[in-house]
Legacy VTK file of the C-alpha trace (Angstrom):
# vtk DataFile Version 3.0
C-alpha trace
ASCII
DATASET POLYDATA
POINTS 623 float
12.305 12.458 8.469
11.032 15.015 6.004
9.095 14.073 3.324
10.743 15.614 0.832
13.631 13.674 1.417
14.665 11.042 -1.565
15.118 7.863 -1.205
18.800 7.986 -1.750
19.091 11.256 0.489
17.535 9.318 3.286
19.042 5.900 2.755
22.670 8.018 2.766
20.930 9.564 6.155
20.284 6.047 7.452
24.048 5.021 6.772
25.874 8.208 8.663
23.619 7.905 11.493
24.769 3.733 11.820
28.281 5.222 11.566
27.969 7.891 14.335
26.601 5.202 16.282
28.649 2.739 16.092
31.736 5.287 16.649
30.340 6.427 19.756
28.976 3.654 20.895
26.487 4.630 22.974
22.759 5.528 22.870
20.114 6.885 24.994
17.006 5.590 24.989
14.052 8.148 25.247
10.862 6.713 23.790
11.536 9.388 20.562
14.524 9.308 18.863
15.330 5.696 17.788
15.302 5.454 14.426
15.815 2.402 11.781
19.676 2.601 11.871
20.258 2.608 15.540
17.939 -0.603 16.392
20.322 -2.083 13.150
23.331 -1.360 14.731
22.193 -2.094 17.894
21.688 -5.533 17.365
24.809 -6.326 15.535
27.067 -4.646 17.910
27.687 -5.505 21.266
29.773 -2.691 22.171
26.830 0.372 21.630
26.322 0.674 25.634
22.872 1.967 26.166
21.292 4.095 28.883
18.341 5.832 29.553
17.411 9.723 29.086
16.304 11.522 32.576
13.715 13.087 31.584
12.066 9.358 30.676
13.102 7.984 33.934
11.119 11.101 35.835
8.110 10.571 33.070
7.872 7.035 33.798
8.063 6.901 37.357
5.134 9.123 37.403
3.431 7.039 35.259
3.448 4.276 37.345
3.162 6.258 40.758
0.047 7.414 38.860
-1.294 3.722 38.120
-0.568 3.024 41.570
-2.742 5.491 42.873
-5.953 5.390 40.294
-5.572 1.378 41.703
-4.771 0.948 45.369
-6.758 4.760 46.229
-9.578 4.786 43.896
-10.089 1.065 43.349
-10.056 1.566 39.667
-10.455 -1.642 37.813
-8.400 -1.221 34.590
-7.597 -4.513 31.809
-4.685 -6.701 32.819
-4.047 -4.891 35.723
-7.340 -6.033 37.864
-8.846 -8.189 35.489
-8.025 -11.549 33.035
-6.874 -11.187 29.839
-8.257 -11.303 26.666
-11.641 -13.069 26.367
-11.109 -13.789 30.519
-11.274 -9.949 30.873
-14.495 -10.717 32.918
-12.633 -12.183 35.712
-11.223 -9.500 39.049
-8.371 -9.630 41.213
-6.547 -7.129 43.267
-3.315 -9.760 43.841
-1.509 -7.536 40.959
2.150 -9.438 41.236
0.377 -12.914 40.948
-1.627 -11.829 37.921
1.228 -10.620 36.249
3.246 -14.029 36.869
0.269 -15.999 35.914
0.184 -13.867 32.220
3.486 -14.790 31.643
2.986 -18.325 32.441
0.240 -18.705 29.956
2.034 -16.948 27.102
5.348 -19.211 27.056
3.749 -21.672 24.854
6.312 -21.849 22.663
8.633 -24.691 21.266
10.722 -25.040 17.898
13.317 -23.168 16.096
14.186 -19.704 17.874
14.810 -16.183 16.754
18.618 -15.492 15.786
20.283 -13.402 18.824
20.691 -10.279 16.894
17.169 -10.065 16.274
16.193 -10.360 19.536
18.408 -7.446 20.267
16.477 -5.550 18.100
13.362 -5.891 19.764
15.009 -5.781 23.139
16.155 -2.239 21.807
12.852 -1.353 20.391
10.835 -2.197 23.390
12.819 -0.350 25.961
12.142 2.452 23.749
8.857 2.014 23.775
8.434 1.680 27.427
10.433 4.627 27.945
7.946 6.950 26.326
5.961 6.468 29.361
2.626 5.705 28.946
2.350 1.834 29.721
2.467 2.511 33.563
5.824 0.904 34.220
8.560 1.826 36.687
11.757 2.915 35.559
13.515 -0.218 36.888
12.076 -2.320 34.488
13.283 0.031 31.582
16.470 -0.341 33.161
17.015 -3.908 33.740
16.322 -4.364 30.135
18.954 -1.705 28.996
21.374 -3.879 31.182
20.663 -6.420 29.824
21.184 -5.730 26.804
24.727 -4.136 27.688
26.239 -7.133 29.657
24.632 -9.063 25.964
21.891 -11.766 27.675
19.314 -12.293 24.992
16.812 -14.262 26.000
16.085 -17.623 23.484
12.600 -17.408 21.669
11.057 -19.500 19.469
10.334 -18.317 15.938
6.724 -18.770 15.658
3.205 -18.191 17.603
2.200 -14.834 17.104
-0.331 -13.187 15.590
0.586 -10.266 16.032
-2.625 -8.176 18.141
-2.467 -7.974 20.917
0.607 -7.737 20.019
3.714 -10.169 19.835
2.610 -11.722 23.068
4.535 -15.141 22.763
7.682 -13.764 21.809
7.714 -11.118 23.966
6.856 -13.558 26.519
9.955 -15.222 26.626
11.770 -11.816 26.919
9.579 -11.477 30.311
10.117 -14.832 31.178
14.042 -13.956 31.268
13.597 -10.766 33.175
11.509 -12.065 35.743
14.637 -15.350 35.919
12.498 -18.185 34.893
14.619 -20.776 36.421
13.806 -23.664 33.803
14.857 -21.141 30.376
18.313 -20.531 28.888
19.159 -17.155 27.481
22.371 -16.655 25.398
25.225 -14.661 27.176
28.077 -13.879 24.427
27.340 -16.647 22.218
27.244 -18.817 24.636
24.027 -20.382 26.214
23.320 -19.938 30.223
20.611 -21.118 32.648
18.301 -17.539 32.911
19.140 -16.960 37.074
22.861 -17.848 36.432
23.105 -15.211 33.178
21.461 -12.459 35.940
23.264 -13.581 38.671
27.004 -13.183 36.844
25.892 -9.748 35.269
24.570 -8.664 38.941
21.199 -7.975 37.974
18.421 -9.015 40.047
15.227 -10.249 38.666
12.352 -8.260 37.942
9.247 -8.562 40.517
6.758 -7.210 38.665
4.575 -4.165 39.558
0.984 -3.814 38.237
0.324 -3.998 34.434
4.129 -4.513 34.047
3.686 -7.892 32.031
1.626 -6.902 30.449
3.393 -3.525 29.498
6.654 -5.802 28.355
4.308 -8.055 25.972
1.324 -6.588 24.688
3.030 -4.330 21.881
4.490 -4.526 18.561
7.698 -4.621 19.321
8.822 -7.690 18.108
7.633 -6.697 14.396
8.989 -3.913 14.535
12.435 -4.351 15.960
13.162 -7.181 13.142
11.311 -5.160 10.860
13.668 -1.991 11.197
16.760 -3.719 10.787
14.918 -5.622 7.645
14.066 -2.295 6.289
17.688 -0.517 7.092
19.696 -3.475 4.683
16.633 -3.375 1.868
17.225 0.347 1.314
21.164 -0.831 0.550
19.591 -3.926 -1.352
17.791 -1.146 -3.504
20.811 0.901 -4.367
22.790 -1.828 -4.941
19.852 -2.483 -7.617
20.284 0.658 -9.120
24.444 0.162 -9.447
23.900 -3.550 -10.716
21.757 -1.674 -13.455
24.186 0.915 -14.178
27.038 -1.774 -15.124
24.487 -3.645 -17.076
24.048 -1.023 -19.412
27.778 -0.900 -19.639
28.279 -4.653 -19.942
25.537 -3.827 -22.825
26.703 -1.270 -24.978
23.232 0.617 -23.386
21.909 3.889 -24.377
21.826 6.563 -21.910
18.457 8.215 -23.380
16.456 5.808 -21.811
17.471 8.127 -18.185
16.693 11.197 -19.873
14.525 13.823 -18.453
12.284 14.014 -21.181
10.179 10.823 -19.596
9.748 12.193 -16.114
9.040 15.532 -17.592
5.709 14.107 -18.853
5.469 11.337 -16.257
6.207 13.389 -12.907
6.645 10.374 -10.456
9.425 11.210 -8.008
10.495 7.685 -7.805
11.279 7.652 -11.621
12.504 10.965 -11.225
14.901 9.852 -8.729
16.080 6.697 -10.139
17.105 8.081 -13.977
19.470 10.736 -11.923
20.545 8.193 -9.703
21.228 6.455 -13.154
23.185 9.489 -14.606
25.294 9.659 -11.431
26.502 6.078 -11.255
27.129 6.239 -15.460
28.559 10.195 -15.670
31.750 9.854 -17.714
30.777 6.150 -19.187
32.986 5.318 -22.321
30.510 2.129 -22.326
27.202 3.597 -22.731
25.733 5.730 -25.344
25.374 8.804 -24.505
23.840 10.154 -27.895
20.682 10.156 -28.557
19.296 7.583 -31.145
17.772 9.807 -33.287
21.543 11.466 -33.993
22.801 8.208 -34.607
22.960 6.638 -38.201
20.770 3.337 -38.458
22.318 0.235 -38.869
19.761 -2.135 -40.712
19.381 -4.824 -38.467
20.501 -3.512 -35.137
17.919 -3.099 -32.441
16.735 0.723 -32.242
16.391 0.589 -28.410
17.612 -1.539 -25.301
15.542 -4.318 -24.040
13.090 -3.717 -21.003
15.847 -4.620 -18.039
17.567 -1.639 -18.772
15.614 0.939 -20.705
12.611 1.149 -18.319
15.026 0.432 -14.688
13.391 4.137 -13.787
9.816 3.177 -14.515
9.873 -0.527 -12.689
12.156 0.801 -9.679
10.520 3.979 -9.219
7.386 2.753 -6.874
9.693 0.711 -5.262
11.796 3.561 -3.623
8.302 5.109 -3.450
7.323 2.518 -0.951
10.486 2.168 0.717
10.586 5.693 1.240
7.144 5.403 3.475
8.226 2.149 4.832
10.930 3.730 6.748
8.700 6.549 7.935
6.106 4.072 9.442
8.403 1.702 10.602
10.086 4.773 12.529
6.688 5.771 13.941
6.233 2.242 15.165
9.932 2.507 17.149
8.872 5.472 19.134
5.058 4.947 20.045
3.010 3.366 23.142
1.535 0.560 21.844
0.309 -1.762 24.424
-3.189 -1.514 26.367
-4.550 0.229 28.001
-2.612 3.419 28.004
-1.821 5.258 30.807
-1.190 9.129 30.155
-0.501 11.018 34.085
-0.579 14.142 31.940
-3.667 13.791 31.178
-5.329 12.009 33.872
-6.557 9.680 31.093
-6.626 5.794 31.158
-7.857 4.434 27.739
-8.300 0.967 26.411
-7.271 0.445 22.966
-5.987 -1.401 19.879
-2.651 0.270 19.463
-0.887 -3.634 19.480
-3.129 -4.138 16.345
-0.005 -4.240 13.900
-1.823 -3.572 10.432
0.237 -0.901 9.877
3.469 -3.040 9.941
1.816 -6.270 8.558
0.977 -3.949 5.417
3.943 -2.459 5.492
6.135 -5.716 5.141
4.026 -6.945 2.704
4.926 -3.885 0.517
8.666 -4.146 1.318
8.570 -7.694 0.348
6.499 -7.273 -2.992
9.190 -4.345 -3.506
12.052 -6.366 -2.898
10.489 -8.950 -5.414
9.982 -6.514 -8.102
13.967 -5.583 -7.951
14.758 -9.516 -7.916
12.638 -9.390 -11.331
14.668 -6.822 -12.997
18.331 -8.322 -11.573
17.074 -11.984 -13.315
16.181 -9.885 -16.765
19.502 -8.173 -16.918
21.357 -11.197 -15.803
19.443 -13.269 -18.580
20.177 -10.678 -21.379
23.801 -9.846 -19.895
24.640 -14.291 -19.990
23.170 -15.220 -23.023
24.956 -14.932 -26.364
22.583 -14.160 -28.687
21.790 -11.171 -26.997
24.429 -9.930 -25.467
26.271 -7.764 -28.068
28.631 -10.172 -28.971
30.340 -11.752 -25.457
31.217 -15.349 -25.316
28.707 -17.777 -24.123
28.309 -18.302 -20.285
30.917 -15.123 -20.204
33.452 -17.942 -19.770
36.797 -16.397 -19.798
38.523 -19.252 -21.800
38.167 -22.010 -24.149
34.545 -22.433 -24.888
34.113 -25.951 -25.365
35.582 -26.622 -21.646
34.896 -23.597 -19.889
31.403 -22.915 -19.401
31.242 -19.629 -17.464
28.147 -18.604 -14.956
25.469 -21.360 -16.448
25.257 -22.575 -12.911
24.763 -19.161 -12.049
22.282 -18.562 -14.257
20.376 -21.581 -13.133
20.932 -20.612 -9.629
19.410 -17.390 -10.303
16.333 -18.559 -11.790
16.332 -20.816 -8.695
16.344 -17.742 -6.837
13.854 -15.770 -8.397
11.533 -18.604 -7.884
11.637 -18.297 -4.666
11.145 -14.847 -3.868
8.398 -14.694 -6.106
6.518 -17.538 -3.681
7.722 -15.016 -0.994
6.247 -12.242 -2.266
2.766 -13.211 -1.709
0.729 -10.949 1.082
0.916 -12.174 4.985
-1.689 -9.840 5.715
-4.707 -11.161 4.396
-4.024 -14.530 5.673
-6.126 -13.855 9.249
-7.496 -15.722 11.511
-9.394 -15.731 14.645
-7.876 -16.029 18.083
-8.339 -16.899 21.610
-12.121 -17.568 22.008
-13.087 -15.382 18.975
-11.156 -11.805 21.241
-8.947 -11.539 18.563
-11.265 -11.491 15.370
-9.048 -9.850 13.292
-4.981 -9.644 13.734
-2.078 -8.467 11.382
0.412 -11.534 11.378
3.379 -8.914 11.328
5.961 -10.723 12.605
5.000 -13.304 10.076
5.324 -11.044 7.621
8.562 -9.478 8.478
10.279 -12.743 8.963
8.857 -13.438 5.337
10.378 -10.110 4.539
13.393 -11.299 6.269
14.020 -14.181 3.904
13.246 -12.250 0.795
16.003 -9.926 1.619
18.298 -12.298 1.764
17.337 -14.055 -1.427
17.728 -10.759 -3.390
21.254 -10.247 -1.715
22.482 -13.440 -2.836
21.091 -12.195 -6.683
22.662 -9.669 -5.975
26.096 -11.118 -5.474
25.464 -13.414 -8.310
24.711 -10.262 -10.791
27.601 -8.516 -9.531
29.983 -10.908 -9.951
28.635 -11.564 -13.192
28.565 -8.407 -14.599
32.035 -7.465 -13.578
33.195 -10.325 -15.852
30.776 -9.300 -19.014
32.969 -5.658 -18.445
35.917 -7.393 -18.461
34.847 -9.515 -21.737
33.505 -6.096 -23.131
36.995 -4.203 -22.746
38.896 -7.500 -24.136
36.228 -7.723 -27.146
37.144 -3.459 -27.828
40.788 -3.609 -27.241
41.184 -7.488 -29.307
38.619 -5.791 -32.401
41.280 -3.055 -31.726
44.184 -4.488 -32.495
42.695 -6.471 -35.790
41.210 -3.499 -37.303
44.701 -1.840 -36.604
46.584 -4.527 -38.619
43.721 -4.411 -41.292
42.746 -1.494 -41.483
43.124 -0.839 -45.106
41.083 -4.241 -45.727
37.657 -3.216 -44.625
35.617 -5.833 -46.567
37.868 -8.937 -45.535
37.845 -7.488 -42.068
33.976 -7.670 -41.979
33.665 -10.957 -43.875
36.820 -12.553 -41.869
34.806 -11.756 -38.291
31.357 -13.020 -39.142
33.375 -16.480 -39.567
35.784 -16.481 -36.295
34.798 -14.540 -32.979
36.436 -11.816 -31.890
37.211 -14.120 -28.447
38.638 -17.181 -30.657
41.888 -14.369 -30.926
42.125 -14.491 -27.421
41.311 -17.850 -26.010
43.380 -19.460 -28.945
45.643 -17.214 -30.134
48.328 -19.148 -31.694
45.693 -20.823 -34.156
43.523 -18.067 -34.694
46.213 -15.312 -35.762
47.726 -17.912 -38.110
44.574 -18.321 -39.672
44.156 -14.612 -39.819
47.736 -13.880 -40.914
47.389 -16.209 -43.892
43.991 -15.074 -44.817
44.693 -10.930 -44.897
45.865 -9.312 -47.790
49.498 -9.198 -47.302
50.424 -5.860 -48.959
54.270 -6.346 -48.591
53.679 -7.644 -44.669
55.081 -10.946 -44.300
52.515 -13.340 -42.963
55.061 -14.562 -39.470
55.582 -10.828 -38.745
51.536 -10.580 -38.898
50.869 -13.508 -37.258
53.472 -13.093 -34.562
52.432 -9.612 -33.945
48.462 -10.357 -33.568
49.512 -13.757 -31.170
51.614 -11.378 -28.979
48.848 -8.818 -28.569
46.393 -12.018 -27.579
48.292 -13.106 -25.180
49.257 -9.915 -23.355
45.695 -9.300 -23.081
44.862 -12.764 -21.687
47.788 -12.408 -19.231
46.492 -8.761 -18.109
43.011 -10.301 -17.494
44.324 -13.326 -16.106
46.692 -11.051 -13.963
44.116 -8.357 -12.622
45.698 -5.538 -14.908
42.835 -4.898 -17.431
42.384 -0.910 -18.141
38.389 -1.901 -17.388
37.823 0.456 -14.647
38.602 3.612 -16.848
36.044 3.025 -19.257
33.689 2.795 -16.443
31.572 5.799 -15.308
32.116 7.531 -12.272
29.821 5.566 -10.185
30.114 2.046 -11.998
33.881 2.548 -11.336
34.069 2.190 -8.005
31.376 -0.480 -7.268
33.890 -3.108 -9.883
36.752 -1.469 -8.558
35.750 -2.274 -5.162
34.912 -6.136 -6.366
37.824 -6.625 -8.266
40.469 -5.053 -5.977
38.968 -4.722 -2.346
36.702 -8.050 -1.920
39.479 -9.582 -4.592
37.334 -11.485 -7.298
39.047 -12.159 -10.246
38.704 -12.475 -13.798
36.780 -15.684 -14.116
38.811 -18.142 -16.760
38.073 -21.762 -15.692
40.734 -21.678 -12.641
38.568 -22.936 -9.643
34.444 -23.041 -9.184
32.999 -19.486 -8.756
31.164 -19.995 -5.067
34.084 -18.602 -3.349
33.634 -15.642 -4.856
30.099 -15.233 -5.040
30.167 -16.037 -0.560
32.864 -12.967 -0.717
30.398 -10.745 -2.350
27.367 -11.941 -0.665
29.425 -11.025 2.472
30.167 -7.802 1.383
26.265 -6.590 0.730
24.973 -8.485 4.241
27.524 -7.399 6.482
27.623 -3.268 5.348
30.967 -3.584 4.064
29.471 -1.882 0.718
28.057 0.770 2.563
31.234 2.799 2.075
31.016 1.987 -2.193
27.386 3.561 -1.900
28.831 6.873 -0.265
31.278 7.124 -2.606
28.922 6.445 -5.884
26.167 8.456 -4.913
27.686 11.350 -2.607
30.642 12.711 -4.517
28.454 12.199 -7.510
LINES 1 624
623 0 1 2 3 4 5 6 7 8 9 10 11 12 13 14 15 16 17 18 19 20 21 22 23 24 25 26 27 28 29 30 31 32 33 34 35 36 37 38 39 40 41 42 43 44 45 46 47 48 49 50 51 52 53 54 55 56 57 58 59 60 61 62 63 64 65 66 67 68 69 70 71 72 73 74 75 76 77 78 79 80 81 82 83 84 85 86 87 88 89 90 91 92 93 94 95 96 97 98 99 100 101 102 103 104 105 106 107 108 109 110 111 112 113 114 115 116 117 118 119 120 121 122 123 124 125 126 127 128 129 130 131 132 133 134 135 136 137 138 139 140 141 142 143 144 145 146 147 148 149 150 151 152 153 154 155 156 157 158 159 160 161 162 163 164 165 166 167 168 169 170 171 172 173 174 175 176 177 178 179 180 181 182 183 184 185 186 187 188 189 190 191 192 193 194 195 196 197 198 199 200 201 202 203 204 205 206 207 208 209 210 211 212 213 214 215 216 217 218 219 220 221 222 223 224 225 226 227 228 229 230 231 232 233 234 235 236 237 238 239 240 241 242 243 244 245 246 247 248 249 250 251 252 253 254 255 256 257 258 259 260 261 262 263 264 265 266 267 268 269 270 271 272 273 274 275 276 277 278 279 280 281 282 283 284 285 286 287 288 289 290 291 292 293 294 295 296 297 298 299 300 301 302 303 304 305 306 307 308 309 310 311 312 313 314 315 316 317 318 319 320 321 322 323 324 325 326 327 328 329 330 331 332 333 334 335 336 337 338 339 340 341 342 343 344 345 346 347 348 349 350 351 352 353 354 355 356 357 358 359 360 361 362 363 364 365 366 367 368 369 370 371 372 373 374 375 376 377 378 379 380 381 382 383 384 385 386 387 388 389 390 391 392 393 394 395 396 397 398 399 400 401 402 403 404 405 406 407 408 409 410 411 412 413 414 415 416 417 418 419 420 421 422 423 424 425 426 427 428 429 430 431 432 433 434 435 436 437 438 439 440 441 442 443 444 445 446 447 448 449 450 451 452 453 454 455 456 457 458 459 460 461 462 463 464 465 466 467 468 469 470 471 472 473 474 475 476 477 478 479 480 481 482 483 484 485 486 487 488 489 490 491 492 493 494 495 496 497 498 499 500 501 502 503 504 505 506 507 508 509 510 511 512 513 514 515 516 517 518 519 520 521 522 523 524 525 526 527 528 529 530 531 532 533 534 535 536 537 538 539 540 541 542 543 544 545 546 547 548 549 550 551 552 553 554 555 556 557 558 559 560 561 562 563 564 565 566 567 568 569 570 571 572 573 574 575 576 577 578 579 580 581 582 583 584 585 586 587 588 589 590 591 592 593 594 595 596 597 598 599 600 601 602 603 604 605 606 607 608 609 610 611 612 613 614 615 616 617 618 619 620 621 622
């Protein structure tokens, strides 16, 4: 992908090409052209039917007719393929199948909890893609068993930890040999359902793979595992981060926020692209805002007393998300590199006549990688508990009602569980955010010195991402209730000033003593006490108080109803994002009626399964 790309450009990029993908369900596998979205869609879909590209098939057979040859004719002795592995690379044999079984029977060391079945896919994906670049000196056939079985959906069960990742994901990967070879004594999953490894083949007609020379080895001494999970890791945190970016635009709504803070002014003399990029992709989501101010402070009269400018969360959003698309952005390019490379040992290049022994398994690259992704991922968690703080709290908030409880305030007590659930959160991911990479150390008889714990670290990127979804869900739900609260507080302020408007001093001294939200969550009290306080001039005090109690409760009934006029003050992008909460995933206006995690598992749905993937093309590409 160019470099020049955005971050939203290529995130939009990433979601069109899982769309095309999943509407034609099918791919071809070529050792070059997967890419981030197709391993993500891949392993959630079960209908994508795979195949293989020709021009791979020819490539790889002459590969291995090549290995064959430099072997059985020249008596080459080459790692893995005539020797023992690892430190035991001193030891010779020419019984190729047997030395092949026996690596596979020393790698399935594995016990404990296993790998979900749509990550497996993933790395199933990745690693015929891989081997299908040709260079690891396998036939074709094993290429294609693994493409079948992936389309008749047998995913081999593998337990979640023992790699180190160099050598590569050897244990893992193991068990995906073990299953292709039909270890008789392993189960594999076959449609959600879990099968004896021979019977899953067996049903699906496949017969099991008797393994050619350096063709173990080929299927487990790579990266693949990493970077399989990693890609489809990497495809949701790019959504994660835009949905970052839209939480922030509705906070500055929900907070009366100034739009200067996303004017070009600050990248003009601070040229980072990734603060570049976020303050337009802030001017996009808020174009047309009736919220946010969009004059600049220093044309605005001061109020003695007021704050001049918005608190951090929202006034520097460009400056503390800007690296973080930054590194996403070169995520995804290494992460693709990773999808479409040879990186087992020795490689094998017929094109070349060259046979060279290596470190390509040595996943650094991805270790690192994740270890940004998660720190990124972290550092957008740290902003969404800021602006959820500010947005909850009263004292801050520009005048909502504590806990942004939609009713009575002394038995409705709004999103404090929420807010201590998100601090809960945050917690959390900030353990989670500490480096996997640096954590090393050595393996199998000192042959390993030095290895990258990748998989590690992208299953710690793994759960990261889904703690920042679930903020994420918590912050939206959250602030499309402060916007509600925001529109009642204008329209209720509305209405009094109306019916006082020629009593400017009472009106000011009348609302420091009752809140605005007193009108609406007691009405009948609160405009008697207002009727019989105002200045009558010739009104009677009934018609006042009967007027102001019918306004209350039409507004309370509108909320209560799903008929607020909220969305139109919203800006273009903001719009649709609490549109599509309020009216599509159908949370309500929170007043007391029922506990909120009903809601909160409806929008938590809605980021993880790419439901809001349509909201993002709508915010950010008709912008």
């Amino acid at each position: 992908m160019a470099e020049d790309k955005t971050h939203l450009s290529l995130t939009l990029q990433l979601m069109q090409e899982r769309k095309l993908i999943r509407d034609e369900e099918t791919f071809k596998v070529d050792g070059n052209s997967l890419n981030i979205a197709h391993v993500h869609e891949c392993s959630k879909n079960t209908h994508i039917r795979l195949s293989t590209s020709d021009h791979s098939l020819i490539e790889m057979a002459l590969n291995a007719e090549y290995l064959r040859r430099k072997i059985t004719e020249e008596r080459l002795v080459i790692y893995g393929v005539s020797t023992g592995f690892g430190n035991s690379a001193d030891t010779r044999t020419w019984e190729f199948e047997k030395l092949q079984q026996a690596l596979i029977r020393l790698i399935n060391a594995g016990m404990g909890r296993t790998f979900p079945p749509d990550m497996v896919r993933a790395v199933m994906v990745t690693r015929a893609n891989c081997l299908a670049k040709a260079y690891s000196g396998v036939r074709p056939d094993v290429v294609q068993l693994l493409v079948a079985m992936i389309n008749n959906d047998i995913v081999p069960i593998v337990p979640l930890r023992g790699s180190v990742s160099a050598s590569g994901d050897l244990m893992p990967l193991g068990y995906i040999a073990a299953a292709m070879i039909g270890r008789e004594d392993i189960n594999v999953m076959v449609r959600g359902q879990i099968m004896p490894c021979p019977v899953a083949l067996k049903e699906a007609n496949l017969e099991p793979l008797v393994m050619g020379p350096k063709e173990g080895l080929a299927i487990i001494n790579a990266t693949s595992f990493a970077a399989g999970t990693a890609a489809q890791t990497i495809y949701e945190a790019n959504i994660a981060v835009l949905l970052t970016q839209i939480c922030t635009g509705l906070a500055v709504e929900a907070l009366q926020g100034k739009l200067e803070s996303f004017h070009p002014v600050h990248y003009t003399c601070l040229q980072h692209v990734g603060l570049k990029e976020v303050s337009n992709n802030m001017l996009k989501i808020l174009d047309g805002s009736q919220l946010a101010v969009s004059t600049l402070e220093m044309h605005l009269p001061d109020t003695y007393g007021s704050l001049k400018q918005d608190r951090y969360s929202i006034r520097t959003a460009p400056q503390w998300l800007g690296p973080v698309i930054e590194t996403l952005k070169e995520a995804c390019r290494r992460i693709n590199v990773e999808l479409n490379c040879a990186n087992d040992n020795p490689v094998i290049d017929h094109r070349t006549n060259t046979i060279a022994h290596g470190g390509n398994f040595q996943g650094e690259t991805l270790s690192i990688t994740l270890d940004q992704t998660r720190q990124a991922l972290q550092v957008c968690g740290k902003l969404l508990l800021a602006q959820f703080q500010e947005v909850v709290n009263h004292r801050i908030n520009h005048d909502l009602p504590p806990n942004l409880c939609g009713s009575d305030i002394n038995l409705d007590f709004g999103f404090k569980g929420a807010d201590i659930a998100m601090a809960s959160y945050m917690s959390e991911l900030d353990h989670l955010a500490n480096p996997m990479s640096n954590h090393v150390l050595s393996a199998e008889c000192q042959n390993q010195s030095v290895n990258s714990m990748a998989l590690v670290s992208s299953r710690l990127t793994r759960e990261a991402l889904e703690i920042l979804q679930m903020m994420l869900a918590n912050h939206l739900c959250l602030l499309c209730q402060a916007l509600d609260l925001r529109y009642l507080r204008n329209e209720v302020l509305g209405s009094i000033y109306k019916m006082g408007k020629r009593h400017k001093e009472f009106l000011a001294t009348f609302l420091k003593e009752n809140k605005w939200y007193d009108f609406l969550f007691h009405p009948e009290e609160s405009a008697a006490r207002f009727a019989e306080k105002i200045p009558k001039n010739g009104h009677k005090e009934e018609v006042i108080r009967s007027e102001i109690c019918g306004a209350m409760k039409s507004l309370m009934s509108d909320a209560c109803n799903g008929h607020l006029g909220t969305a139109e003050c919203l800006g273009k992008g903001s719009q649709r994002a609490y549109w599509y909460i309020r009216h599509t995933v159908g949370v309500p206006f929170y007043h007391g009626q029922a506990a909120i995690d009903t809601w909160l598992e409806k929008i938590l749905s809605a980021v993880q399964n790419g439901d809001f993937e349509n909201v993002l093309f709508s915010v950010f590409e008709e912008a």
